[in-house]
N, C-alpha and C positions, 0 to 999 in steps of 0.2 A: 504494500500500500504506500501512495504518495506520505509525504509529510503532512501537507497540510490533511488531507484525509485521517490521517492515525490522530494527530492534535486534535479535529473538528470533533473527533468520534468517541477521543477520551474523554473534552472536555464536557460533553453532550450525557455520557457517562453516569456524572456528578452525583447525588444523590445525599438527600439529608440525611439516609441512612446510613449513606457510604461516608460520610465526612466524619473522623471522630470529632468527640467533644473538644477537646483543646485545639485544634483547629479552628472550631465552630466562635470556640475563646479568642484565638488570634484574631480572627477576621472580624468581629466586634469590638474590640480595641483598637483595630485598623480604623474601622469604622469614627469612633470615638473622637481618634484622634485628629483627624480630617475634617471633623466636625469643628474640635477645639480650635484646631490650626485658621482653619475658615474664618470663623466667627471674629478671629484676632485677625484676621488679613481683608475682613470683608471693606474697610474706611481705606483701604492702601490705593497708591495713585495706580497702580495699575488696574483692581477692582474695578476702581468707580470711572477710570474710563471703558471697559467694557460695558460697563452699567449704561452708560451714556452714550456709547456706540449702540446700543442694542433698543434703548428709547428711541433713538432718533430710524433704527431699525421698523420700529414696530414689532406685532406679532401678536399671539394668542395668551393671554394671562393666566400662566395653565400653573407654573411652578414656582417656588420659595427660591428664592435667593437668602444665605446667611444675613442676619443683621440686617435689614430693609426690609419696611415693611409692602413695597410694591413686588407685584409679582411679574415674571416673564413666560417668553414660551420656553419649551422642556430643554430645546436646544442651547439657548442664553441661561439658563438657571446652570446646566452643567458647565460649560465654558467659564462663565460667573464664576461661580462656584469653585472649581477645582483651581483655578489661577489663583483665587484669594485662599485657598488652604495652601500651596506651593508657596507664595510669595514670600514672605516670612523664612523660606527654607527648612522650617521647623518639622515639617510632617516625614513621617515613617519612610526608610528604603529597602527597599526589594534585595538582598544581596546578589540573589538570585540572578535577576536580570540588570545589573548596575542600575538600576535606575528606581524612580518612584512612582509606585505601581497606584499605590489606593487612592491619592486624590483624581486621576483620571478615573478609573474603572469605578472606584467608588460614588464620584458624584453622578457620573453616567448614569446609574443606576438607579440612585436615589432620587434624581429628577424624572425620569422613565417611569421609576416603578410609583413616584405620587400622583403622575397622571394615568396610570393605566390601573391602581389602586391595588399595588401587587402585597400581598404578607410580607413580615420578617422574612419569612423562613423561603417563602420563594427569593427575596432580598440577597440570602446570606450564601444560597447556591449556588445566586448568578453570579455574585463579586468572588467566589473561591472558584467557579468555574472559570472567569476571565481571566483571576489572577496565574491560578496554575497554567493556564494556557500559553501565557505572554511568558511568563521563564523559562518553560519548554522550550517555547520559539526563540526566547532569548539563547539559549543551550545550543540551538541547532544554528543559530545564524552566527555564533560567534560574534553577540555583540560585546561582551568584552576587549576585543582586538578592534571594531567597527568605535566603539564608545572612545580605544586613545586613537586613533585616525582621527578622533574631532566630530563626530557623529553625536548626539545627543541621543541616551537610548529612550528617555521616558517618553517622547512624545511618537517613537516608531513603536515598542512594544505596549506603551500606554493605551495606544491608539489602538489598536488592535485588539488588546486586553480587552478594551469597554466596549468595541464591538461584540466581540464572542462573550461578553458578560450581557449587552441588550439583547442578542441573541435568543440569550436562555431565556430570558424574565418575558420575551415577547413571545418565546415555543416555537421558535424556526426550526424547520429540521435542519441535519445536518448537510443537507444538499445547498441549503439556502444558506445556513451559517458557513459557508465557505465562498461563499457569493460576497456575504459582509466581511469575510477576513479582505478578502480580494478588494473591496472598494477600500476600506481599510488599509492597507499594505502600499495603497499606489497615492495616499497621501500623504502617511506618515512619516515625516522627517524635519528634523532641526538639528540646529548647529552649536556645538558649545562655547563658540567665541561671541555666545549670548550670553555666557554666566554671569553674574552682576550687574547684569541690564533688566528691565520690565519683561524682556520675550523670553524668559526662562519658565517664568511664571506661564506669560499666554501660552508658551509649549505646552504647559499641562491644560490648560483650560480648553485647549485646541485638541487635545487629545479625546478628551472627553465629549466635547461637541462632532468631532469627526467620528470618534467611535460609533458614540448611539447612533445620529445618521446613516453612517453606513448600514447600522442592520436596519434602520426604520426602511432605507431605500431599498435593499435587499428584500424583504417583505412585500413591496411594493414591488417587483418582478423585477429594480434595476438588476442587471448580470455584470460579471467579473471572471476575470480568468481563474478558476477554482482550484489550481494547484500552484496558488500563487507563489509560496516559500518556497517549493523545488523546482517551479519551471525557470526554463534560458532565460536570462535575464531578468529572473526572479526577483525576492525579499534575498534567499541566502545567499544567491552569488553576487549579487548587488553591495551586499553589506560582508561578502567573503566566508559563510558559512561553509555548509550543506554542498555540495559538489552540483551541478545540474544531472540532473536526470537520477541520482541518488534519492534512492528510498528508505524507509523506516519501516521494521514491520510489528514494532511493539512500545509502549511505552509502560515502564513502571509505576505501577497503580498504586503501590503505598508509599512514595515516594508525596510528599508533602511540601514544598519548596515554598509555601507561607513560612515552615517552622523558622528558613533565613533570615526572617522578615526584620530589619532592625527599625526599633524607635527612638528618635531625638530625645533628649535631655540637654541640649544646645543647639540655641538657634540660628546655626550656622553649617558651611557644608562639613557632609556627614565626615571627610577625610582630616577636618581639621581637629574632629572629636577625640584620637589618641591623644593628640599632642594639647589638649586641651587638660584633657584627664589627669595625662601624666604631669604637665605644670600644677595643675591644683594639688595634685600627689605632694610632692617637692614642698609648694608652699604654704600646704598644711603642717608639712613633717617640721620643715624648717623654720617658716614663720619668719620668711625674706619677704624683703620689701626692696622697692625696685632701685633704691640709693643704694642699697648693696649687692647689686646684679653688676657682675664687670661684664659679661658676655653671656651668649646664649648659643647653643648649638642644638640642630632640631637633623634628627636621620630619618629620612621617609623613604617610602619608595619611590621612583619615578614617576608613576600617576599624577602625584602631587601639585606636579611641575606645572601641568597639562590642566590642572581644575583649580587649584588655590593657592596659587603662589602670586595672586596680584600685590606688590612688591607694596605700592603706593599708593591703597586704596581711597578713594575721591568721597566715595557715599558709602553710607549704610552697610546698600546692596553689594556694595564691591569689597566692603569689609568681610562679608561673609566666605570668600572664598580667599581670604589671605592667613597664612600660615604664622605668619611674623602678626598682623594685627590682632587674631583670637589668641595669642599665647600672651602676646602683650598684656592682652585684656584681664585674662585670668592675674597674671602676676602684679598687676595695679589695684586688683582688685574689683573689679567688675565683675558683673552677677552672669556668666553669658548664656543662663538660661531665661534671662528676662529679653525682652525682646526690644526695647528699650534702650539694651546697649548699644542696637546698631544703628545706631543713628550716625547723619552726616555728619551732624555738632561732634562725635566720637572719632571720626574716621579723620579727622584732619586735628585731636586733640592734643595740644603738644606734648605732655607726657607723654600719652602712647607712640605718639609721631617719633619719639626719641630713643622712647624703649625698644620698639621694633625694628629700629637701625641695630638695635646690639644684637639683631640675630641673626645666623649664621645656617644656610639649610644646607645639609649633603644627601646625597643619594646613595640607597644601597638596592641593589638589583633583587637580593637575595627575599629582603623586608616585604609582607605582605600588604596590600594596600592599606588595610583597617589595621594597620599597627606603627605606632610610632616611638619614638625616644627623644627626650626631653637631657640633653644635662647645661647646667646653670654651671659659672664659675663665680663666685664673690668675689669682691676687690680685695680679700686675704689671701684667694685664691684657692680657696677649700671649692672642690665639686661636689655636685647633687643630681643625680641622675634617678629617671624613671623612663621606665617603658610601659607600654599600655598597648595592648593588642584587642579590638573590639571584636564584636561578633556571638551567636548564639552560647558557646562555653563561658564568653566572660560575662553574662549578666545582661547585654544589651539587648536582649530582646520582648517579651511582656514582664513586665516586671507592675502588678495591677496597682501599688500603692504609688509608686512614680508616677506613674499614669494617669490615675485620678487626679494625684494634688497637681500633675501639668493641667489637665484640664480646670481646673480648678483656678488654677491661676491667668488663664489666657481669659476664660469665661466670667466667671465672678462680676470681675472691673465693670462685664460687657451689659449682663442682662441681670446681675446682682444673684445673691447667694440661693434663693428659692427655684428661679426658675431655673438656674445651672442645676442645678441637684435634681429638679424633674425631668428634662433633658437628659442629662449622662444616666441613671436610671432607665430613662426610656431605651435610647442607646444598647445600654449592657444586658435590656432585654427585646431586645429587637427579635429574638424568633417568636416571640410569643405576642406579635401584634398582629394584627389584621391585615392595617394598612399604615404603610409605611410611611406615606403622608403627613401622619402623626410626629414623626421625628423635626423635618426640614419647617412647616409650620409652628414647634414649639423654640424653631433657630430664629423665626422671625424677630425685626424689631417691632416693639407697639407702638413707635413713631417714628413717622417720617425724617 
């Protein structure tokens, strides 16, 4: 069987039977999180200009956008939606597929299934069904090698993800759900010499608007080349996977490629998180302060180079993906799980401005990308090293008390302490609703 046939066929598969429980945990926390991320990113200048492209759009007022109390159609709420959970950088990654899977696939869903008034539990099959789909594909297309070429994965496997997740929640067979990977696959793609600009953000939001589409059009009799990831001139050999004309004739059904899933606890990109950890390590242990930092030296692997090593970050945005600015930040003492820290006012701050001149980054081939090492020298010249390797063994993946008090924190400020607690609640019971409508209407604002 082709690829995308064996993917179509597993992800079609799915079954709330077939899903254990702690999966079913993940992908609710996913959910949660997306929502938090959202709700904090709903006022950001790239939200609300989508918000105001999509007015000036028109359309049918069918779906919740986070925080605003007006509504759009299904297509603008997910686009909406997913860019202002992304924006922030704060929301959950895929390790799976390098990229970030749940604010595209997730919002897709959640707008889709409040206008089509789908259950939790139909909810929670389509988003594990899209998810595992798009890591798969990500596996076969070799977008880790595709992702350091400069390829952006989340808005190529994002995209696709939320197609084969509307898919499900719409009951497309699998004839048709390869129809939608197909419309899918021939628009998804971005660039990551977008990172610390607004279109990192639209990436995701574009993911999730192109997804659903795809299968709503798919549904609609549009057709697509159906072996999209294995045919000449495909997904895989486009992006360097899958050989052409190369087949698959099985995929591993207990294999769960959520369990990778990592979530933030800083809001910043995910690779600058060892070296974040491991600085707070250092200046917890030691209880330096940055008058006694003579130098810094940071060992990453090369990735690093390629995603957050913007030297001289200008904004916020651009602070997020520098390695010298989030370590700075930690050893100044900045909270870098507040969101708060990344402002411009931050980003050109002259202590930090000065502090992250004293740092020193080298490369080691060997260093996996989710691991870093930190060592400080004082001006006695005593060292302090830590290393910090993230990923499912170390902690970084549902960890449910972090998780609540993140959401808790992003939320609270937003819609105050009751209606946050009714919401995550709702959330953390999401199979057990009817319609899932209930969730993205209790994200509304009650004004304008």
């Amino acid at each position: 069987m082709s690829a995308t046939a064996v993917l179509t066929e597993y992800s079609s598969s799915i079954t709330r039977d077939s899903i254990p429980e702690e999966v079913v945990e993940i992908a609710k926390f996913c959910l949660l999180d997306i929502i938090a991320c959202g709700i904090a990113g709903a006022n950001s200048q790239a939200a609300t200009i989508l918000k105001h492209e999509s007015l000036r759009e028109g359309g049918r007022a069918e779906a919740s956008v986070l925080n605003d109390s007006r509504r759009f159609s299904r297509l603008q709420a997910a686009r909406i939606n997913a860019a202002a959970s992304h924006v922030l950088d704060f929301d959950d990654s895929a390790e799976a597929a390098c990229s970030h899977l749940s604010s595209p696939i997730g919002h897709a869903v959640l707008a889709l299934g409040q206008t089509t008034e789908s259950s939790g539990e139909e909810l929670v099959v389509a988003f594990v069904s899209g998810y595992e789909f798009a890591c798969r594909l990500a596996q076969i297309c070799g977008i880790a090698d595709a992702y350091a070429r400069g390829w952006h994965a989340t808005p190529i496997v994002g995209c696709i993800g939320a197609a084969v997740a509307c898919a499900r929640l719409l009951g497309l067979s699998d004839e048709v759900t390869r129809h939608a990977v197909g419309i899918a696959a021939t628009q998804a793609f971005g660039l990551k010499s977008m990172f610390g600009t607004m279109c990192k953000s639209f990436h995701a939001g574009e993911a999730a608007s192109r997804g659903m589409r795809s299968a709503i059009l798919a549904s609609m009799g549009l057709t697509s080349c159906t072996n999209v990831i294995e045919a000449d001139q495909g997904l895989a050999s486009v992006l360097g996977g899958l050989k052409t004309g190369e087949s698959i004739d099985e995929y591993d059904c207990n294999t769960w490629f959520i369990h990778k899933n990592l979530f933030k606890y800083h809001a910043a990109c995910h690779l600058t998180h060892p070296f974040i950890e491991a600085a707070l390590e250092i200046r917890h242990e030691h209880h330096l302060v940055p008058d006694q930092i003579d130098s810094i030296k940071l060992s990453a692997n090369q990735w690093c180079l390629k995603v957050c090593n913007i030297v001289e970050p200008q904004s916020g945005l651009e602070s997020k993906f520098s390695l010298r600015h989030t370590v700075a930040q930690v050893l100044a003492g900045f909270d870098t799980g507040d969101i708060r820290s990344y402002s411009d006012t931050n980003a050109s701050h002259c202590a930090l401005v000065e502090l992250r001149q004293r740092v020193e980054i080298e490369t080691c081939a060997e260093r996996d990308r989710l691991s870093g090492r930190v060592e400080i020298v004082d001006k006695e010249g005593r060292r302090y090293t830590a290393e910090i390797q993230l990923g499912p063994e170390a902690g970084f993946v549902v960890t449910p008390v972090r998780l609540k008090r993140k959401f808790d924190l992003l939320v609270v400020p937003i819609l105050g302490s009751v209606r946050s607690e009714a919401l995550k609640q709702a959330v953390l019971d999401v199979t057990n609703l009817v319609n899932v409508g209930k969730i993205l209407s209790m994200a509304e604002s009650q004004t304008h």
